[in-house]
N, C-alpha and C positions, 0 to 999 in steps of 0.2 A: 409688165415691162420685160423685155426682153435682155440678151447675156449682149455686152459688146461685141460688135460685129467682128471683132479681131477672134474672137472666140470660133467660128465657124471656118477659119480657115487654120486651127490646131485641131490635128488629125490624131485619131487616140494611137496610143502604143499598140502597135497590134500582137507584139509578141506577149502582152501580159492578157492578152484573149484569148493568145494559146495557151497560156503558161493556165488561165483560168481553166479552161476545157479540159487541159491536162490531168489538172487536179478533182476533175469531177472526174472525170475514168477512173481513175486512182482511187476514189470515193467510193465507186463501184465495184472495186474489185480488180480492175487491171494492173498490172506491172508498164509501167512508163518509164522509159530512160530517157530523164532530161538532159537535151541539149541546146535548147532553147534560151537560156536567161541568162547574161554575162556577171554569173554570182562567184565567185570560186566556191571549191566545197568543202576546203579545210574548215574545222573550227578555228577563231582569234584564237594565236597563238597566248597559249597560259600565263606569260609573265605581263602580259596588255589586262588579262583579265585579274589576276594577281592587283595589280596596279590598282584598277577602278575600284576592287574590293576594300582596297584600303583605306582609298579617298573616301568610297562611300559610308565604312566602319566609323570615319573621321567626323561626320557631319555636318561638315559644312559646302553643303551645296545651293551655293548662292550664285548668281549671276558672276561671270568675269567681265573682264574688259569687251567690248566691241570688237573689238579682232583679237580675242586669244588670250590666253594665260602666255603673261610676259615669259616663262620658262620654259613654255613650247613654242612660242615662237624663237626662241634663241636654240633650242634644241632641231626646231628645222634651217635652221639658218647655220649650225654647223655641220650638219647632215647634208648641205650641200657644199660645204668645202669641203669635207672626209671625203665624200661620192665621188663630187664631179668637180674639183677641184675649184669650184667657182664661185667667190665673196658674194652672197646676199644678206646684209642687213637688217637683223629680226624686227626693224623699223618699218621693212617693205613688205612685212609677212602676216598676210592676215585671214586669220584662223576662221574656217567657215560651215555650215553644213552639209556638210558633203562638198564632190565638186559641182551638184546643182546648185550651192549658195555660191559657190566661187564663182560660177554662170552667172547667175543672178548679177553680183554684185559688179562684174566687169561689165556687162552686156548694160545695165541699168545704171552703167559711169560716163557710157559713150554712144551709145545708142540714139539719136537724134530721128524725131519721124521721117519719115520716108527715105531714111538713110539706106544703102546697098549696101550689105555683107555678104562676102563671098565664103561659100564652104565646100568640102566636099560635097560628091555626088558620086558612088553609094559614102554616106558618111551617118553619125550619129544622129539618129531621128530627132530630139530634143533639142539640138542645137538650133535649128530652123526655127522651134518653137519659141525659143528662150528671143530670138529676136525680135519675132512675131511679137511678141508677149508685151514689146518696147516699143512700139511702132515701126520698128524696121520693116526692111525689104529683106529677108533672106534670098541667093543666089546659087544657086548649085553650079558649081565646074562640071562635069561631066570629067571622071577619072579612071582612066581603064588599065589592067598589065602594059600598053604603052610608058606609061612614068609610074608602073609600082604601083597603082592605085594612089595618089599622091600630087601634091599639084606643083606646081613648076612653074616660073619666072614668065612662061609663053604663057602659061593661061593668066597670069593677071592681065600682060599685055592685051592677050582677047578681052577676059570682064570686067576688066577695070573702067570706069566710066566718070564722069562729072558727080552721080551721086555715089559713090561708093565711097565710105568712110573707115572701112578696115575689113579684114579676114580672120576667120577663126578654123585653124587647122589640128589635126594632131599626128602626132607619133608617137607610141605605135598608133596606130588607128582602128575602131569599129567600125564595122563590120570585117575590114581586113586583114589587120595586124601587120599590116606595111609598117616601115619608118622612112624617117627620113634624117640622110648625114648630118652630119655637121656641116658640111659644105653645103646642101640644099637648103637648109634651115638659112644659113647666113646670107644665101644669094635673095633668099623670100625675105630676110627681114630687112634687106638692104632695097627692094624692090619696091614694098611696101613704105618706107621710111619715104624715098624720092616723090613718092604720090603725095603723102603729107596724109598718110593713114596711119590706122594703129592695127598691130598685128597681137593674136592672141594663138596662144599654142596650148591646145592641151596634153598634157603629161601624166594623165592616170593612170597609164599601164607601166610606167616606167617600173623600172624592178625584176617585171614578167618580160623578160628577155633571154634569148638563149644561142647567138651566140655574139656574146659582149653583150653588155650596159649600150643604153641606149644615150644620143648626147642630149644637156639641155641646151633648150632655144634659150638661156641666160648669158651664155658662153658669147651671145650673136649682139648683145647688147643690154643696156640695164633699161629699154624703154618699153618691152615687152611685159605683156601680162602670161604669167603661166599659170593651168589651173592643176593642182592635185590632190591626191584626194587618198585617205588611209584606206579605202574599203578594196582597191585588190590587191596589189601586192603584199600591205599587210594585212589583208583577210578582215576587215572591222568595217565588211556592207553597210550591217543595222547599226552602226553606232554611229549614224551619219555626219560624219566628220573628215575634212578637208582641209584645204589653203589655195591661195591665190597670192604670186607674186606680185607686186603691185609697182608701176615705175613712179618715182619718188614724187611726182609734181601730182600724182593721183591720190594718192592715201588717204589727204583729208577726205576728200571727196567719200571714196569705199567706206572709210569710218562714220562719216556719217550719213552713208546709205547703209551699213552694217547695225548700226545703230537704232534705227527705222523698223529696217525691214525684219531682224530675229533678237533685236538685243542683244544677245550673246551665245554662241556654238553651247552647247551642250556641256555642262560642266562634268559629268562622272564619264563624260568622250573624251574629253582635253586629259580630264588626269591620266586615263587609261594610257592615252596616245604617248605622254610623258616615257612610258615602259618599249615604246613602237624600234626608237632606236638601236637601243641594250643591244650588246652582243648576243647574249644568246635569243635574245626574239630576233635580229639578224640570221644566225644561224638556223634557226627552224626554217625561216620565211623562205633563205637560200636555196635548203633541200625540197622543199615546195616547189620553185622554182625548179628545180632538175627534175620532180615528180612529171610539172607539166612538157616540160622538153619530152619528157620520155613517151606522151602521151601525144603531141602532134606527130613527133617521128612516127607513132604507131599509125596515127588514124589517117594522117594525109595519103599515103601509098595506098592504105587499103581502100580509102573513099576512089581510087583513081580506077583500084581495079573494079569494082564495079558499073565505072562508067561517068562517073564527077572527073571534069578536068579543073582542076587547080590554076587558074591563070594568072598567081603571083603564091609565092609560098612566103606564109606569114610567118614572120621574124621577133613578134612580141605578139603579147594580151593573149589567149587564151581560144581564139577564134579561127575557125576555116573558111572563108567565103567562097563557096563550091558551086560552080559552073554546070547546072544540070538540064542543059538542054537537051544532050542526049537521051535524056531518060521521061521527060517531060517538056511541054511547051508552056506551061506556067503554076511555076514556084509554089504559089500559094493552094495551087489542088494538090499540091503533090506534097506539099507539106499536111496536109490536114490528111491526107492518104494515111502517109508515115506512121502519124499520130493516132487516126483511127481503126488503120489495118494490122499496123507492124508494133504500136505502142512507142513508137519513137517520134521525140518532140524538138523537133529544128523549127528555126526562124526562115522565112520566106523574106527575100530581096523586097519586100513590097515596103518595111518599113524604114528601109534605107537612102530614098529618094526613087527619083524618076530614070537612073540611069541603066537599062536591062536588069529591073528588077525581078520580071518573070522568070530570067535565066540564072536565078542563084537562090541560094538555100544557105544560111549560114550556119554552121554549126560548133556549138561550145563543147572544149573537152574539159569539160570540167566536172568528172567525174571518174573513177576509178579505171586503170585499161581492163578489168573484166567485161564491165559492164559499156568500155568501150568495142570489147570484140562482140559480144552479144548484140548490142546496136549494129554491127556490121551483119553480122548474122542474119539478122531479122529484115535490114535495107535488101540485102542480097535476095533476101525468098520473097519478099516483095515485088523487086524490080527486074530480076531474072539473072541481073548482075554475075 
């Protein structure tokens, strides 16, 4: 018997074949400066770990609720009135893993077969899939430095259709670390509401911003789903742990598809996360936050002089999406180049959609600026830069 046919058209991660290959070099002996994998490279700040150590000391690690320990959900539900001044009800918050369970559990609440979803186009590879996954139609915008990388009120007018049943966008955004206003957000959720769709915004890089906080799409309406997720601004990747805003008329639903599908988030994650708020894990996360400021400043100019144009400079998450036609005519030789001549591991535009993925290379600063001017070093004698 054969895999469902839906299975053949989810396309594998290709950065985790870099990030594979990488690690065989490395195995061999090479020095590699990962750029490649949208991990931060802090450890979880100490008082998250502190936390879990005590829940874990305590022994009882049983199942929670379906969507969350009642005390983290009320802990992020005031963490959005301190932030961003905006009342969510730890009634609409439900606790998930990762923001791939938050995916999951939105996408598998509204997802109808052969429904059209509109996403970015270069946007988050998994996204397309998570629909696929439902029987949707994933749809790619095509989004260029034109609108920020970012999609805009004209492009639903173009892909919006009779089967399109909603959009899933984000700010900041992968592969580019675009955002979007407050005012864009509200003209897209107002756009989308007149169709008689439902809009999903992701929010995971919020936090990694640098210059201001970034706004939430909650501010735009209480009908929105948002998804996020503790693994980057608070540094807690492997503890796969998230949320998903949920608008009020949904929740039974999420709950008992949360229910279903993981029974319950991860309990020594939840306790952990309990600690995510605290001022002084604020305080770490913050200076973090200015570590990577200090780090795009660094690398965006120097990627430019060697010959990368920059066609939108990213304003959140941790990423460059660098325009390297000049230097090559497709991304993905030029990336296994990098990797195999210079030891440096960047992502190639090919797993970001169909839209001139040849002509970009994305690359993560998420790692030290020594070992970010040394990646420039070694680009340079590579590419003559």
């Amino acid at each position: 018997m054969q895999a469902a046919s839906r299975v053949a058209e989810i396309a594998p991660f290709h950065v985790m074949e870099l990030l594979t290959r990488a690690k065989a070099l490395e195995a061999a002996g090479r020095d590699i400066i990962h750029m490649e994998v949208g991990e931060p490279d802090f450890p979880t700040p100490q008082p998250i770990v502190d936390a879990a150590q005590r829940a874990i000391a305590g022994g009882r690690m049983f199942y929670t609720p379906a969507l969350g320990l009642p005390e983290l959900r009320e802990a992020i539900s005031r963490f959005y009135a301190e932030r961003y001044g905006v009342a969510v009800p730890a009634s609409r918050i439900a606790v998930t893993a990762g923001a791939s369970g938050a995916l999951t559990l939105a996408l598998a609440c509204l997802v109808e077969p052969g429904s059209e979803w509109l996403l970015t186009d270069p946007g988050y590879p998994c996204n397309r899939h998570f629909v696929r996954a439902f029987e949707g139609v994933p749809v790619g915008i095509p989004v260029d430095a034109g609108s920020n990388f970012q999609p805009t009120v004209a492009h639903l007018d173009r892909f919006w259709n009779a089967a399109t049943r909603g959009a899933l966008f984000a700010s900041p955004a992968n592969p580019t670390g675009t955002m979007l206003d407050a005012a864009e957000i509200a003209a897209l959720a107002t756009a989308v509401r007149a169709r008689g769709g439902q809009l999903i915004i992701d929010e995971i890089y919020h936090g990694l911003t640098y210059e201001g906080d970034a706004p939430t799409a909650l501010a735009a309406g209480d009908d929105i789903f948002v998804v996020q997720s503790f693994s980057k601004y608070f540094q807690m990747t492997g503890w796969r742990l998230g949320w998903l805003v949920v608008p009020e008329a949904y929740v039974r639903d999420v709950e008992k598809l949360a229910q279903n599908l993981f029974i319950s988030p991860s309990t020594p994650a939840q306790h952990a996360a309990l600690a995510a708020f605290s001022p002084p894990t604020i305080a770490i996360l913050e200076a973090r936050r200015a570590e990577f400021k200090r780090r795009r400043d660094f690398l965006a100019p120097a990627l430019e002089r060697i010959g990368f144009r920059l066609p939108a400079r990213p304003q959140g998450a941790f990423y460059i999406y660098a325009d390297c036609s000049a230097l090559s005519d497709d991304s993905e030789r030029l990336a296994y180049r990098l990797l195999e001549e210079a030891g440096v591991a960047a992502t190639p535009g090919l797993d970001f959609g169909s839209s001139a993925p040849a002509r970009h290379l994305r690359f993560a600063y998420t790692t030290e600026v020594a070992r970010l001017e040394e990646a420039v070093r070694r680009i340079e004698r590579l590419t003559g830069g």
